[in-house]
N, C-alpha and C positions, 0 to 999 in steps of 0.2 A: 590286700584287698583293693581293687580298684576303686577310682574316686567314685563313680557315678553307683557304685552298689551301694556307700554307705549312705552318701548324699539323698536318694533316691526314697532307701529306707526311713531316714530320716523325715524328709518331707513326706511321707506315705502314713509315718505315725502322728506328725504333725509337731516335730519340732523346731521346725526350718531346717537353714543352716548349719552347721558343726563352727564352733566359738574355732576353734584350735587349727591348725593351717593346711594347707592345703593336704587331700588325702594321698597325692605324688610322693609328699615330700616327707611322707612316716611312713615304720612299716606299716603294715595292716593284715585282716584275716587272708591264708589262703586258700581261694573260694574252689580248687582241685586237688585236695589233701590225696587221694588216691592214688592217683597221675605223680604228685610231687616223690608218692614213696614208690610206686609201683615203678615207674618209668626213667624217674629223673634220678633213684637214685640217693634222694634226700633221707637224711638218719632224724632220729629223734633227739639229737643234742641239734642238726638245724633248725628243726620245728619249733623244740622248744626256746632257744635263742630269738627266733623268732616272736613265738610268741611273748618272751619277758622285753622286747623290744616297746612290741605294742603295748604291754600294759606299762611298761615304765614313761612312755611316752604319754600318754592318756592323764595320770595320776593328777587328782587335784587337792587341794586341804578344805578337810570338813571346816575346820577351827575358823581357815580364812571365808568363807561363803557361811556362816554362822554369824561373822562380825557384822558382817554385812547390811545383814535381814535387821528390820526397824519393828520390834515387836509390838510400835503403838500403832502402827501402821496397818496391822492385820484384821480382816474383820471377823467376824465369828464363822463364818465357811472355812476361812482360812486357816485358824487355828483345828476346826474340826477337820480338815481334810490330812496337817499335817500329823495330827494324831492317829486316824487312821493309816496314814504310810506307816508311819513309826511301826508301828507293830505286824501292818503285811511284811514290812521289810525283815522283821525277824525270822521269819520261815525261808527265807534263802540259806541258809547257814546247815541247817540240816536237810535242806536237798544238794548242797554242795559236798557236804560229806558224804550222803548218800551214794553221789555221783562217783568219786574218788575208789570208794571203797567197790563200787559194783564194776567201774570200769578196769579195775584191776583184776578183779576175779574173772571178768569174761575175755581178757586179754591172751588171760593163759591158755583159753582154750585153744587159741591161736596162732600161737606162739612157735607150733613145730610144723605145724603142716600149709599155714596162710602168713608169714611173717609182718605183711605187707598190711595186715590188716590187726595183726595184735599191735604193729605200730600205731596206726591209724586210732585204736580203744586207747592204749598207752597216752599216746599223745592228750585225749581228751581227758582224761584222766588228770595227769597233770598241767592240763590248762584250768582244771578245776579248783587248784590252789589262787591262781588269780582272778577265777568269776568269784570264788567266797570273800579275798581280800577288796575288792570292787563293790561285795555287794552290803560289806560291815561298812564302809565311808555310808551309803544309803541308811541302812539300820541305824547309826551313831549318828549322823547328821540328823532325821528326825527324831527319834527318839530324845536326844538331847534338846533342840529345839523345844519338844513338849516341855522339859524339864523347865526351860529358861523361861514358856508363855505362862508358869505356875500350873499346871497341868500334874498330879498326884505321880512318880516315879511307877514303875511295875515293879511287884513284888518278884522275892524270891518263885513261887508257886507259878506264878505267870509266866512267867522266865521259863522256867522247866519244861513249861504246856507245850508251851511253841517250840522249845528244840525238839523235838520226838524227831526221831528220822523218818525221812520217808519211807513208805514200803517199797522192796523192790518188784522190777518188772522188764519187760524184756527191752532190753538197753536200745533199740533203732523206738520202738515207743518212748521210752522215755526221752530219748534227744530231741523226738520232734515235739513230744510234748512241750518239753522247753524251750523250742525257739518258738513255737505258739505263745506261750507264756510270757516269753520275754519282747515279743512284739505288743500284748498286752494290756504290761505293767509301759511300753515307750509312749504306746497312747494315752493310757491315762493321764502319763506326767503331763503329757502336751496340754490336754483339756486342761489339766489343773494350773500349768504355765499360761495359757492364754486365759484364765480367769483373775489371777491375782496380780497388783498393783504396785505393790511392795518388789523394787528392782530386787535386794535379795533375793527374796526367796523365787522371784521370778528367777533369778541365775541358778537356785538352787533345785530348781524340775529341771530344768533345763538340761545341766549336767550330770543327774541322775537321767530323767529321759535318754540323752545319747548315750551313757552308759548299757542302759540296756537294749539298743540299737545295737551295739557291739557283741553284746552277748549274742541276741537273737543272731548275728550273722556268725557268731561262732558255731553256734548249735545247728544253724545252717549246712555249712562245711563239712563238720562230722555226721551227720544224718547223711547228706549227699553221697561221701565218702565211705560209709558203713553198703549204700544202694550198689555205688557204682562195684564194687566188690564183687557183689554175686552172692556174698555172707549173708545178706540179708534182706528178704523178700519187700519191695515197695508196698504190697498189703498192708502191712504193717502201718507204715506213714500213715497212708490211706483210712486206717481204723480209727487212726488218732485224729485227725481231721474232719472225718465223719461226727467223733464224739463229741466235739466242741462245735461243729457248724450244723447239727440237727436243730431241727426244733427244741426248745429249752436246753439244748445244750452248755457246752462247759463256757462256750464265748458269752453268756449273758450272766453269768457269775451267781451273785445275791439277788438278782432280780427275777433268777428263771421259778416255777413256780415251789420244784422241791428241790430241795438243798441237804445234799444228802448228810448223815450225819457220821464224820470220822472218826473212831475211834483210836486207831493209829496214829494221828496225826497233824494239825491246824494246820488246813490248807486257808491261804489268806483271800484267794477269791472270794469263799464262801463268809466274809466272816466285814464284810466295807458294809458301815452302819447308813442310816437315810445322809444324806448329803453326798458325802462322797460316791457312793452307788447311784447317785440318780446322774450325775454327770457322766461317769464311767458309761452308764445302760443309753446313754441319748443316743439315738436316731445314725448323726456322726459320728459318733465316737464308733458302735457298732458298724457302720459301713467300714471304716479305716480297720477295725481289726480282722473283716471277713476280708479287706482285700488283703492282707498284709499277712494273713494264714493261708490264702490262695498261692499269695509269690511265693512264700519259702515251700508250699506244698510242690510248685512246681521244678522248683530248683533243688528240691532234697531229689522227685523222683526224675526228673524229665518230663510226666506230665501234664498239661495245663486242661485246669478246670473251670469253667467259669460261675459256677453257682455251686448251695450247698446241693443241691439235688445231682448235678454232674460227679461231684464227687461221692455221694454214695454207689450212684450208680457205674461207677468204676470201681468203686470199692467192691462191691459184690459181681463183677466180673473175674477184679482179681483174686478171690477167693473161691472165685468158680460155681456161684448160685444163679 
């Protein structure tokens, strides 16, 4: 990935800077997965070398940024906001399996007549073993935090709630949903980094935040990559864009007026109590994730929208209404 994409993202979700050195000098995402299998050549033992580059390069200790954090130092937002991560963080885990399981199934479809592109599912697939490993340091880092501010452990029962797998759905929807998603959960951290005092856990958004700046540019690449294909219609993207950037839509979370109710599955947007949600729904925080769902909108299809109303109204071109 080139420096200025992640850099860019970063400061778009409002984390600043990346703590860790310069983006030249590690590997990073490749923002033309297509092109690298189609053209260049590239197998999926490079991809994936690649990609355990990056995540081995990135790695940080929960235990060490745990030490850290001063728990008299916290005030009572603080504690309530790290309780609610704790537990949105648990619903990664079972969309990461999700991901795993459905991008193998639609791999094969592709396998004998698109090779180029069952690579391209394959590959995300198995980059999905390191968005779940990435996203349990986030789960275990607050989660335990709760434990340590004396905050009641989650039961067996509660445990259970929140792994439900996700349902499946048609795999170019769900990668943009997630890098929708994962730009987010980067701004929120950022809001919740620029309000707390405490250097801990100020380090501790921080590198959860960049964390999911990385994801979000991963889900990027394979959305793009799945487009530039021809496999998979930009409508799609388009749909899922629309869904989060309509009026009450998916971008205003808990705050929109109905909150639908899932049976399947605890989606963690739906579920950030008063405190943490009124940071998340402010003013800023909301501009930073329409812009930051506009950018990857544009770079999954090619092209740029600059409101939500541009994007419905492309959306229903490309579906032919």
């Amino acid at each position: 990935m080139e420096a200025t994409a992640y850099q860019n993202a970063s400061l778009a979700a409002g984390l600043g800077e990346s703590d860790t050195e310069p983006a030249l000098q590690r590997p990073g995402v490749i923002r033309d997965l297509y092109r690298a299998f189609k053209e260049e050549g590239r197998t999926l033992m490079d991809i994936t070398w690649e990609q355990h580059r990056h995540h081995e390069s990135r790695r940080w200790s929960v235990m060490e940024l745990l030490a850290a954090v001063r728990p008299e130092q916290l005030t009572e937002l603080d504690r309530f906001v790290i309780w609610n991560a704790g537990r949105a963080e648990m619903t990664a885990k079972p969309s990461a399996d999700r991901m795993s399981r459905l991008a193998d199934a639609e791999c094969r479809r592709f396998q004998s007549t698109e090779p180029a592109v069952a690579s391209i599912i394959q590959s995300l697939g198995t980059w999905s073993r390191y968005w779940n490993e990435e996203e349990s340091h986030h789960e275990m880092g607050f989660l335990q935090l709760t434990r340590m501010l004396g905050f009641a452990s989650l039961d067996d029962a509660t445990v259970l709630d929140y792994r439900k797998i996700f349902p499946d759905d048609d795999l170019l929807r769900t990668v943009t949903m997630l890098s929708f998603s994962e730009g987010i959960a980067a701004v929120n951290y950022g809001q919740y980094m620029r309000r707390v005092r405490d250097p801990g856990l100020k380090a501790l958004f921080k590198h959860v935040g960049a964390d999911e700046v990385q994801h979000m540019q991963y889900f990027i690449s394979f959305a793009k990559a799945m487009v530039d294909s021809g496999a998979y219609p930009a409508k799609e993207a388009f749909a899922v864009a629309h869904l989060f950037l309509r009026e009450g839509g998916e971008l205003y979370g808990v705050a929109r007026e109905q909150v639908e109710h899932r049976e399947t599955h605890v989606n963690w947007w739906d579920h950030l109590e008063e405190g943490a949600s009124e940071m998340v729904a402010a003013p800023e925080s909301l501009e930073r994730k329409r812009s930051l769902i506009l950018h990857a909108l544009k770079r999954i299809t090619g092209i740029s929208c600059a409101s939500a109303e541009e994007v419905e109204d492309t959306w229903l071109e490309l579906v032919g209404c």
